[in-house]
DSSP file (Angstrom, degrees, kcal/mol; ACC not computed):
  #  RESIDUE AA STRUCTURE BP1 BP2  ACC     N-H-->O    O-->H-N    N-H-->O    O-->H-N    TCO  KAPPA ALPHA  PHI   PSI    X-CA   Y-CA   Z-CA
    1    1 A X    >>        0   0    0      0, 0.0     3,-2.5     0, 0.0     4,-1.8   0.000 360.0 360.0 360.0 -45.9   74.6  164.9  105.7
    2    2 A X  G >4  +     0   0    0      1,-0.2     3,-3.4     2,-0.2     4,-0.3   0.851 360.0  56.2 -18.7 -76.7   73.8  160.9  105.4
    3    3 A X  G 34 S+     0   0    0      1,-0.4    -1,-0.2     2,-0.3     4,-0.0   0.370 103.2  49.4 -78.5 -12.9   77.2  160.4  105.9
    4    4 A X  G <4>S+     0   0    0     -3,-2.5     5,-1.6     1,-0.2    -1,-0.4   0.626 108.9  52.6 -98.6  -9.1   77.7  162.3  109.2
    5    5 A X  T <<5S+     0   0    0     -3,-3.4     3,-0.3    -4,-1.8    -2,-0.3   0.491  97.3  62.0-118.6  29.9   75.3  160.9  110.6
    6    6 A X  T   5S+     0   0    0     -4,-0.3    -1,-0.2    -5,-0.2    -2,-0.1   0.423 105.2  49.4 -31.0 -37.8   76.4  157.8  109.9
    7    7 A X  T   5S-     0   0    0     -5,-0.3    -2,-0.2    -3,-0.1    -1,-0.1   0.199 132.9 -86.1-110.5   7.9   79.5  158.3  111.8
    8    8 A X  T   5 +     0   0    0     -3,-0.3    -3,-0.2     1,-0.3    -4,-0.1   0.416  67.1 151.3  92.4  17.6   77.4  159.6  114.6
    9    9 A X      < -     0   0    0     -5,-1.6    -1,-0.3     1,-0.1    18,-0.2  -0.205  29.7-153.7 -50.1 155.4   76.2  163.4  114.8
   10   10 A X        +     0   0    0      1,-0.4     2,-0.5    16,-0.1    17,-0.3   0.634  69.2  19.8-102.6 -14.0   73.6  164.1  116.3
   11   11 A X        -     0   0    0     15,-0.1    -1,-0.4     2,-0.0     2,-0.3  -0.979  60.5-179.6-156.0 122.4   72.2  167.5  114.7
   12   12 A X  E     -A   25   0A   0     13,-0.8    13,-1.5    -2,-0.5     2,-0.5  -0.991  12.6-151.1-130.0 151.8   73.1  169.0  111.4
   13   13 A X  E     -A   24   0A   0     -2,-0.3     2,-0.2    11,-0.3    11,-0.2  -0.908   8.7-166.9-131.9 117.1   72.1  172.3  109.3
   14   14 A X  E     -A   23   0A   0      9,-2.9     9,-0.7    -2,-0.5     2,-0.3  -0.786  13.8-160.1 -90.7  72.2   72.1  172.6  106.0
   15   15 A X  E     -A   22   0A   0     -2,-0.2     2,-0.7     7,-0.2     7,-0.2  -0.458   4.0-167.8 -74.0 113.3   71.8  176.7  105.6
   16   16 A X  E > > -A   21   0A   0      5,-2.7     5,-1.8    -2,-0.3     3,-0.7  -0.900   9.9-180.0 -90.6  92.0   70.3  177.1  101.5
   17   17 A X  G > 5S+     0   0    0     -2,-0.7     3,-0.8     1,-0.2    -1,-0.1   0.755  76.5  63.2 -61.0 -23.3   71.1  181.2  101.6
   18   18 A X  G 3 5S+     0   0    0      1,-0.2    -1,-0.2     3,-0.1    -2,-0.0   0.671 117.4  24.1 -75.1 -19.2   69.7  181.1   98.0
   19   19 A X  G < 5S-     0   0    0     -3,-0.7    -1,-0.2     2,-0.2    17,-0.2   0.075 101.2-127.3-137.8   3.3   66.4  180.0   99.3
   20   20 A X  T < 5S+     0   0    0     -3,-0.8    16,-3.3     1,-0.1    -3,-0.2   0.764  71.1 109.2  12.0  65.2   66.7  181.3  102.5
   21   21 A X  E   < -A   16   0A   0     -5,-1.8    -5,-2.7    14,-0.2     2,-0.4  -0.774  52.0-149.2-123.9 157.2   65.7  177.7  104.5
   22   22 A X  E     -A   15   0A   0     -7,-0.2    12,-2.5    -2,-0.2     2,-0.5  -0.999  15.2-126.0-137.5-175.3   68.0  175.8  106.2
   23   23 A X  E     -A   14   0A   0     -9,-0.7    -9,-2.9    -2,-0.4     2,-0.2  -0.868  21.0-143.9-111.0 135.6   67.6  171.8  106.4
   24   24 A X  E     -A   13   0A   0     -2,-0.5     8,-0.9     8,-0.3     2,-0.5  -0.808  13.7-159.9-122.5  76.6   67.6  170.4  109.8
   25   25 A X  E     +A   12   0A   0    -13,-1.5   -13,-0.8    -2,-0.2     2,-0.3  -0.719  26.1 145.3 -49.8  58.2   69.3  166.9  110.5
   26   26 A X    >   -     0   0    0     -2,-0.5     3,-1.0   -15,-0.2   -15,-0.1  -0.753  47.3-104.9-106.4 145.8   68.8  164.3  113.4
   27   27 A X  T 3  S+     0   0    0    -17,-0.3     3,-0.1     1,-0.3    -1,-0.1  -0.475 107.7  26.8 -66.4 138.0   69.1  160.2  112.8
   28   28 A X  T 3  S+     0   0    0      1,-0.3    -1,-0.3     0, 0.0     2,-0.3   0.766 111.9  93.8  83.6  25.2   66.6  158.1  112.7
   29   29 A X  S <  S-     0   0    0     -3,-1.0     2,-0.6     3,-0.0    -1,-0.3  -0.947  75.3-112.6-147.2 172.9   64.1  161.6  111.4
   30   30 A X        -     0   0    0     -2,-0.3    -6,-0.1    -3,-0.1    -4,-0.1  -0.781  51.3 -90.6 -94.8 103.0   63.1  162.8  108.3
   31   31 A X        -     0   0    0     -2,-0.6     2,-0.6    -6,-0.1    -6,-0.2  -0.054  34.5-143.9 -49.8 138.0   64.8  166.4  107.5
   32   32 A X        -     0   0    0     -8,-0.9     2,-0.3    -3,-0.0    -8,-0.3  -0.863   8.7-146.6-112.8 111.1   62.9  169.1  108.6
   33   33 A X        +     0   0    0     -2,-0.6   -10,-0.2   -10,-0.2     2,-0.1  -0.574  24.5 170.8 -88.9 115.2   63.0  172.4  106.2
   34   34 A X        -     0   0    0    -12,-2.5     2,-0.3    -2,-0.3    -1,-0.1   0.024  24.9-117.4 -92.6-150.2   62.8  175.9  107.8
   35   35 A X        -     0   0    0    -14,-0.2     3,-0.4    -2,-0.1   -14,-0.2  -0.893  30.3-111.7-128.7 152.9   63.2  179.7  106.9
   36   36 A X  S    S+     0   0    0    -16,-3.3   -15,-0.1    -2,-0.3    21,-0.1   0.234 101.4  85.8 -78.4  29.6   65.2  181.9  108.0
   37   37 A X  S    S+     0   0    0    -17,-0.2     2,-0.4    17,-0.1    -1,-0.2   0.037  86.1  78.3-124.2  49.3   62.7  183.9  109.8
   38   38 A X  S    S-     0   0    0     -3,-0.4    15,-0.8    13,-0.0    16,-0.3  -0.999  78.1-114.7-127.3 149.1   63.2  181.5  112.8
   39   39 A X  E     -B   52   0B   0     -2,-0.4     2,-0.3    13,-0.2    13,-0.2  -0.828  23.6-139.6 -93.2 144.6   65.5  180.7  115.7
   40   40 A X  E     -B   51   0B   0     11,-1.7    11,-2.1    -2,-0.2     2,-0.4  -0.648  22.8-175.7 -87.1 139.3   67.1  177.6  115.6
   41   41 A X  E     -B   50   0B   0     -2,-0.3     2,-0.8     9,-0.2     3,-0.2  -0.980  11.4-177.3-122.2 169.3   67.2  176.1  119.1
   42   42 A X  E  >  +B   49   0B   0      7,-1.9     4,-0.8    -2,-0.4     7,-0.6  -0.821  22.4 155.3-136.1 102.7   69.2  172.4  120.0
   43   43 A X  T  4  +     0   0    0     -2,-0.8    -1,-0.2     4,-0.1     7,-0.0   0.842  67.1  58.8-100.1 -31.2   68.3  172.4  123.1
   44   44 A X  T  4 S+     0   0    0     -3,-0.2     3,-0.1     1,-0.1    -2,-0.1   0.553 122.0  29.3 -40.6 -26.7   69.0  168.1  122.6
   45   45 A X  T  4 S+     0   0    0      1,-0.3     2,-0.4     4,-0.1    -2,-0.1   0.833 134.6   9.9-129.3 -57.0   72.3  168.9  121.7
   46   46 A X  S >< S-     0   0    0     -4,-0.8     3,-1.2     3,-0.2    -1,-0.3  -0.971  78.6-126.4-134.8 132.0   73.7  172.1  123.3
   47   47 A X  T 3  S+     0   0    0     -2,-0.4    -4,-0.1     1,-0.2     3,-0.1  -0.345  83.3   7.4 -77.7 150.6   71.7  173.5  125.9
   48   48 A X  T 3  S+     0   0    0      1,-0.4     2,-0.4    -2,-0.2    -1,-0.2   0.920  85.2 144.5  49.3  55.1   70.6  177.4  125.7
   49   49 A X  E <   -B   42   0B   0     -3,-1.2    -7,-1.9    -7,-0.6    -1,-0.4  -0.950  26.1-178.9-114.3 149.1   72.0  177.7  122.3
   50   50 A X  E     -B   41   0B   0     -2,-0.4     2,-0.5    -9,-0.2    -9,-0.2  -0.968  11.7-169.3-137.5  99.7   69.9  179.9  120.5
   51   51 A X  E     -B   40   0B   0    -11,-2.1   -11,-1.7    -2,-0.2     2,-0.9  -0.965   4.0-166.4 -91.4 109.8   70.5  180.9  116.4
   52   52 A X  E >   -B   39   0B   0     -2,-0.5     3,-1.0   -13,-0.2   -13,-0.2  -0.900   6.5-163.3 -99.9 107.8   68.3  183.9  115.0
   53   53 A X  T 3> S+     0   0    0     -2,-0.9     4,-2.0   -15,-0.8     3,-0.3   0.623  74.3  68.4 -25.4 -31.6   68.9  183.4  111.4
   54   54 A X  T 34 S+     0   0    0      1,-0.3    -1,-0.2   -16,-0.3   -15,-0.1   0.829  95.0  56.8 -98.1  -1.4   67.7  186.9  110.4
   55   55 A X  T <4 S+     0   0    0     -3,-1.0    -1,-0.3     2,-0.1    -2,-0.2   0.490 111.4  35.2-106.6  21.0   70.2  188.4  111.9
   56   56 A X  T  4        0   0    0     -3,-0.3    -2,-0.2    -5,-0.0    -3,-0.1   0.729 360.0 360.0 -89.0 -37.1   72.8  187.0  110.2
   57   57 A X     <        0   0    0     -4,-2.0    -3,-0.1   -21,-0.1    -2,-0.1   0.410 360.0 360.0-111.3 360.0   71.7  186.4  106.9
C-alpha cells in the first residue's frame, strides 16, 4: 500500500477476509483497522459512496 500512495492515491483498502477487517489507507495517517460489520464511507474521495461489508462478505 506504501507504494501507492507514494505515487499518489488517496484512499486504499486492504479487505483480510480471513480475519474479517479490512485496513484503511490515506497519506500522511496511520492505517486504520476495521471489521466487516461496518460501512465503509469515502466521502473525501467519492462522494455518497457507501460499502456495507456484511453484505458482501
Amino acid at each position: 500500500m506504501n507504494k501507492y500512495i507514494k505515487n499518489g492515491i488517496r484512499l486504499g483498502w486492504l479487505i483480510d477476509r480471513k480475519n474479517r477487517q479490512v485496513h484503511i489507507y490515506h497519506p500522511s495517517q496511520s492505517p486504520v483497522i476495521q471489521s466487516f460489520n461496518t460501512k465503509l464511507s469515502v466521502e473525501d474521495v467519492l462522494v455518497g459512496f457507501e460499502l456495507d461489508l456484511k453484505q458482501i462478505f
